[in-house]
ZALO-999113 format. One record per residue (C-alpha): x, y, z. Coordinates in steps of 0.25 Angstrom, whole numbers, plus 2048, in hexadecimal, padded with zeros to 3 digits. Example, Ala and Ser with C-alpha at 12.3 -4.5 7.8 and 13.67 -1.06 7.14 Angstrom:
<rs>
8317EE81F;8377FC81D;
</rs>
This chain:
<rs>
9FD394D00;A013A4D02;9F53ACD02;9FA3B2CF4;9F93A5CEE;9EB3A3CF3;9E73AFCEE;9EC3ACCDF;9E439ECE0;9D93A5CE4;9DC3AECD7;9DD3A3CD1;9D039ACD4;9C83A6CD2;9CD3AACC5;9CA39CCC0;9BC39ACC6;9BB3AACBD;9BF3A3CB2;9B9397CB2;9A939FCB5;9AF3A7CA7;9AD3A6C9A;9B73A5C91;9B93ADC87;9C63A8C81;9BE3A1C74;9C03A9C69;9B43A7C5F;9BD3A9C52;9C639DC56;9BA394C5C;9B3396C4D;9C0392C46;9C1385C4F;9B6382C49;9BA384C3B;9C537CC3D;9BC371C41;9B4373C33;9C2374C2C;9C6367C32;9BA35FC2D;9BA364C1E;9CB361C20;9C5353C25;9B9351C1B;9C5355C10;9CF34BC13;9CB342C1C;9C1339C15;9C032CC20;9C2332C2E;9C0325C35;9CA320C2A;9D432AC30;9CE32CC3F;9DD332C43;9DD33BC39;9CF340C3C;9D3342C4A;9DE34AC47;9D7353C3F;9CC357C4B;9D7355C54;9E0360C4D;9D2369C4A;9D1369C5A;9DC36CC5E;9DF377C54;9D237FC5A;9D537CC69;9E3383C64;9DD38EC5E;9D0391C68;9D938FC74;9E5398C6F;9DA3A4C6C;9D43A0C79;9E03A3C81;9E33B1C7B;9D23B6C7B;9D33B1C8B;9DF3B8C8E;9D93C5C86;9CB3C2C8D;9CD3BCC9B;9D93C4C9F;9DD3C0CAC;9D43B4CAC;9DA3AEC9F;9E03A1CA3;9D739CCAC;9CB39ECA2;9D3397C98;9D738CCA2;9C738BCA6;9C238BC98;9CB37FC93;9C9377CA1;9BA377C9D;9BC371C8F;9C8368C92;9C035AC95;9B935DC88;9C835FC80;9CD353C87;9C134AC83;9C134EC75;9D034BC75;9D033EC79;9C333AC72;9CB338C63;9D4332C6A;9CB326C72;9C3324C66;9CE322C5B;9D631AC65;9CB311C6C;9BF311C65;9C3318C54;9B4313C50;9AE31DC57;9B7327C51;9A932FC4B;9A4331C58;9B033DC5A;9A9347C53;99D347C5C;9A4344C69;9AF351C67;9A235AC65;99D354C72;9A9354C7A;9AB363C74;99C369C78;99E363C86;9AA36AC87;9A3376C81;99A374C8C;9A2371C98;9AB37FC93;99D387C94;99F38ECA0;9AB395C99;9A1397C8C;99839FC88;98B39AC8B;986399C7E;99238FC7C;989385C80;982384C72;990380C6C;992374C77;984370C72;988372C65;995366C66;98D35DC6F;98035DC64;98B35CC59;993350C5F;985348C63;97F34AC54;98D348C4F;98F33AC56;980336C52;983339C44;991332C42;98A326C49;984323C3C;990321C32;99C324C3E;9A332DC34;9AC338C37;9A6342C2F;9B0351C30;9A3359C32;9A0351C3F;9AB358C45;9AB364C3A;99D369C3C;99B368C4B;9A736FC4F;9A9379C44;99A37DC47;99C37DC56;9A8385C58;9A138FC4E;995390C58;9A1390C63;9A739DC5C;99A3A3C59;9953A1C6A;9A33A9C6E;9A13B2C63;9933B7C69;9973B4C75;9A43BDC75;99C3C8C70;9A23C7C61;9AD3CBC5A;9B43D5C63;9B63CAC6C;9BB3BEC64;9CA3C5C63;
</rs>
């Protein structure tokens, strides 16, 4: 190794150890708040027309599924184009550390829907409460790239899919709100922790 090349590794390692000590400020609270509108929009679409989830588990699936992956889309495009505006230089590594910390949680709540409707489709109603887990342990396991605060949301999801399980236990329903309510709620206290945490409207653009 020249000693050019050892100097651009240092640059390197030091620019990710910056960025993973960072806080990332690539969330935009506007498209964090409308994720979870979404999540409420896709409960009233399944309370409307879906009448027996666990007559049509595929079709429940797809829906939250679809949901998912529509807000990853939209947070993740806005949060390449704020952390180019925010972190300069520092850009793609901050993006690279923030979705490193909240991978093992994407992947588990992946391949839970797809374990469960596969292997074990009884325990189908334990998915709503098991996603909000998975999800506030991701929340948590992302904290250091969060505001501290953030940590209220994380408790929010874990609390949410423990009383979520225990509730569903009773009649082992599907019910749209068990997914509606916790995550439409949680990502509007998501949106609302950026929002004071940015310092308000000036910076959510």
């Amino acid at each position: 190794m020249t000693d050019l090349q050892k100097a651009l590794a240092d640059i390197d390692a030091i620019k990710s150890q910056l960025a993973r000590g960072s806080e990332f400020r690539g969330w935009g609270p506007a498209t964090v708040a409308l994720t979870g509108l979404m999540a409420g929009a896709a409960a009233a679409a399944q309370a409307a027309w879906l009448a027996d989830p666990l007559a049509e588990p595929t079709t429940w699936v797809a829906i939250w599924i679809v949901t998912a992956v529509l807000g990853v889309v939209v947070a993740s495009a806005e949060a390449v184009t704020r952390s180019r505006r925010l972190h300069s230089r520092l850009a793609d590594e901050m993006i690279h550390a923030a979705a490193v910390q909240f991978v093992p949680a994407a992947v588990a709540g992946a391949l839970l829907p797809v374990v469960v409707v596969r292997f074990a489709p009884d325990a189908l109603w334990m998915l709503p409460g098991l996603w909000q887990i998975v999800f506030g342990l991701g929340i948590f396991a992302a904290s250091r790239a969060l505001p501290q605060a953030m940590a209220m949301a994380g408790a929010w999801y874990l609390g949410c899919g423990l009383v979520v399980l225990a509730v569903s236990a009773a009649d082992r329903g599907l019910s749209p709100w068990a997914m509606g309510l916790p995550f439409g709620i949680g990502q509007l206290l998501f949106a609302a922790i950026l929002h004071r945490a940015l310092g308000g409207p000036h910076d959510e653009f």
